[in-house]
C-alpha positions as CSV (number, residue, x, y, z in Angstrom):
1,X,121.7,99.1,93.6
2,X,123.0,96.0,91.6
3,X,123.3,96.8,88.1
4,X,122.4,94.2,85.1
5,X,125.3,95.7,82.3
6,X,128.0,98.3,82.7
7,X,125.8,101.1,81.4
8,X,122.9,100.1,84.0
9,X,119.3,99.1,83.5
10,X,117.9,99.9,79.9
11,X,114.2,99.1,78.6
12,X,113.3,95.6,78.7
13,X,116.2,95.0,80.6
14,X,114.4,96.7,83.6
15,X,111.6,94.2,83.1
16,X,113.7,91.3,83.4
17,X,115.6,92.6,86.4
18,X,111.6,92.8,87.7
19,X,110.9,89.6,86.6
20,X,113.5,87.9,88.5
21,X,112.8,89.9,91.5
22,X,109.0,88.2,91.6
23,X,110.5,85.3,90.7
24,X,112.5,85.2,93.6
25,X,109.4,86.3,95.7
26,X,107.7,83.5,94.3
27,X,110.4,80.8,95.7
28,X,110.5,82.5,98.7
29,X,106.5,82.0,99.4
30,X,106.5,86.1,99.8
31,X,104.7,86.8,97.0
32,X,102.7,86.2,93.4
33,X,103.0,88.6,91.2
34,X,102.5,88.2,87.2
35,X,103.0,89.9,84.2
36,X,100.2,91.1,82.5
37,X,100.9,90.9,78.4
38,X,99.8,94.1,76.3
39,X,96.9,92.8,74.5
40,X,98.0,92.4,70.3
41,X,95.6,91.9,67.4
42,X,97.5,89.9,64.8
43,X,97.3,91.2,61.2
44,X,100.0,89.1,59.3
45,X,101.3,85.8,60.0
46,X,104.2,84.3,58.2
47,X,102.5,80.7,57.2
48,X,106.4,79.2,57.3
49,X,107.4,80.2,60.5
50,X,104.1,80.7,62.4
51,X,104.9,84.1,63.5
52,X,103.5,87.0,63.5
53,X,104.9,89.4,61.5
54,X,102.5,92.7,61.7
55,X,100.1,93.8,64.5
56,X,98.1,96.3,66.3
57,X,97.6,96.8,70.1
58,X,94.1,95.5,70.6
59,X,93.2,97.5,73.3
60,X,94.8,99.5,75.8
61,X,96.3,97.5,78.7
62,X,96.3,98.7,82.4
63,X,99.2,97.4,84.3
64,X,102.5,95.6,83.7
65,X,102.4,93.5,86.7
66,X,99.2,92.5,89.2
67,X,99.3,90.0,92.5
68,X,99.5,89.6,95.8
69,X,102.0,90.1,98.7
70,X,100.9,88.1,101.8
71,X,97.6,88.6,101.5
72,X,97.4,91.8,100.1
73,X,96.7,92.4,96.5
74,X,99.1,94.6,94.4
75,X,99.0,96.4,91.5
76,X,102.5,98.6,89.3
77,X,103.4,99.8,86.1
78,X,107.5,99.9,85.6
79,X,108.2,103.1,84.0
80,X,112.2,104.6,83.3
81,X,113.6,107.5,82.7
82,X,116.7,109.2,81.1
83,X,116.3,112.6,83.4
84,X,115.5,114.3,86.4
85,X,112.3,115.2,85.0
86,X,109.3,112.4,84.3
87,X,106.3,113.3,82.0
88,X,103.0,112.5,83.3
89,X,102.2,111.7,79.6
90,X,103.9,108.4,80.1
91,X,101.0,107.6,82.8
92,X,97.9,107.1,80.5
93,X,94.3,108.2,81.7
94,X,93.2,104.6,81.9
95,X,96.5,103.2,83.7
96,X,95.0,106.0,86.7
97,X,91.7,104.8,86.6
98,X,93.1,101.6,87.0
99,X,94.9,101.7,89.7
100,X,92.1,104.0,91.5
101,X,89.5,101.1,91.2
102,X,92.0,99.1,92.4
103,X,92.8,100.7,95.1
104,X,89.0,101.1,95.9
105,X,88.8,98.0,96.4
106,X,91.6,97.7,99.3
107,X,94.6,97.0,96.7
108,X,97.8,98.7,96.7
109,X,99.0,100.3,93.4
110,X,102.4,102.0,92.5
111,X,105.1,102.7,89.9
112,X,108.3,101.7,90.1
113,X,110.6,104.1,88.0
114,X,113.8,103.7,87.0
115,X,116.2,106.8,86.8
116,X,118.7,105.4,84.4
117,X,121.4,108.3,84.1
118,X,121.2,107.6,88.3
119,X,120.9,103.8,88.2
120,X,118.4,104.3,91.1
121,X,115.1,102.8,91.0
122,X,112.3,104.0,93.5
123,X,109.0,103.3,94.8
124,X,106.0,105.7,93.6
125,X,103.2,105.3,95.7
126,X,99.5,105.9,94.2
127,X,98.8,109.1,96.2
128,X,102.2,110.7,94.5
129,X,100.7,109.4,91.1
130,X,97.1,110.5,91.5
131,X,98.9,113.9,93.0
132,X,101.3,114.1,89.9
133,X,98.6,113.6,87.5
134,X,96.0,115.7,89.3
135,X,98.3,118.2,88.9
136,X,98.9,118.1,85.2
137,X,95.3,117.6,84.3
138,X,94.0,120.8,85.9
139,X,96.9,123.0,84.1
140,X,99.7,122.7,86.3
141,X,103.3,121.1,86.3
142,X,102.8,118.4,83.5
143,X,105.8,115.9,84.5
144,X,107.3,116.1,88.5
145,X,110.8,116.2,89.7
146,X,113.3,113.9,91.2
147,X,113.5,116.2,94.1
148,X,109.5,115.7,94.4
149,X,109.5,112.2,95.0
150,X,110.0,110.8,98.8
151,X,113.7,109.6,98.7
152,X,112.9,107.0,101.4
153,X,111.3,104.6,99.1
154,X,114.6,104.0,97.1
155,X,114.6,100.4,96.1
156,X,118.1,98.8,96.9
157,X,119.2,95.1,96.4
158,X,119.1,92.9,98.8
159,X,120.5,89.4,99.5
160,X,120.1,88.5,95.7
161,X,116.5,90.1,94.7
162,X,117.6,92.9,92.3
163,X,114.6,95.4,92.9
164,X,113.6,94.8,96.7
165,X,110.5,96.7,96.6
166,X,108.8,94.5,99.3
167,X,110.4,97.6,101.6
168,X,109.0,100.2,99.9
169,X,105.5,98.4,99.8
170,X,105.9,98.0,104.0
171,X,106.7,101.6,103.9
172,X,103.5,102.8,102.1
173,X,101.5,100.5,104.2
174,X,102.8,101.9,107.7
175,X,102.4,105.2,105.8
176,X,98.7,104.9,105.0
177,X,98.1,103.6,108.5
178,X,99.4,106.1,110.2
179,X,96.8,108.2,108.2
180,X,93.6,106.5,108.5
């Protein structure tokens, strides 16, 4: 994978590596895809500038990105981490429930996670989430593994799109058609 600096994805730098790649997907006709902004209650604006200066998250948001893919409506949250090991706590209760309704209603949700000591991003489909979180909720393991995720949905570059997940989304979707 293509990385944006010499030390590799960091933070916001893995949403704008995402943003481009739907950008991209935009030009190409393949797909819509838009951020969704965390929701902010403003408590303090500076009168000079105009800008706000202090504020609270007004409610707790769902997804960072929401669309469609030819015809098929898609749902993810980016998520990175610095180890081997990802906390579930970074998944919120709500973000699940989310993505569940959504997926109720014949969309496809996932994570896309960032391993930034690998500089590998990869595909998490909904059942590994739901699994994962399952999991911690009834006492068990309360982050998963590197080794537990399914190393074919490794997200690569491809002919200057960053993050080509569009073949790890085709890949879920042959998966959960082989099991209907």
């Amino acid at each position: 994978m293509a990385t944006w600096t010499s030390r590799g994805l960091r933070g916001s730098t893995l949403e704008e590596l995402i943003n481009f790649t739907i950008e991209k997907y935009e030009e190409s006709g393949i797909a819509l895809i838009q951020k969704i902004p965390t929701p902010i209650k403003p408590i303090e604006i500076d009168q000079g500038s105009r800008q706000i200066t202090l504020a609270y998250f007004d409610k707790k948001s769902t997804v960072d990105y929401i669309g469609v893919v030819q015809g098929i409506p898609v749902c993810f949250d980016a998520k990175e981490s610095t180890t081997d090991t990802f906390a579930m706590q970074n998944v919120h209760p709500h973000q699940i429930g989310f993505m569940e309704k959504f997926e109720k209603q014949d969309g496809i949700s996932f994570i896309l996670l960032y391993y930034s000591h690998k500089d590998e991003a990869y595909y998490i489909p909904f059942c590994d989430i739901k699994r994962f979180f399952d999991r911690s909720e009834s006492g068990g393991r309360k982050s998963f593994r590197f080794e537990e995720i399914d190393q074919e949905y490794r997200i690569k570059s491809h002919k200057g799109v960053p993050l080509h997940f569009l073949e790890a989304l085709n890949r879920d979707l042959a998966h959960r058609a082989s099991h209907k």
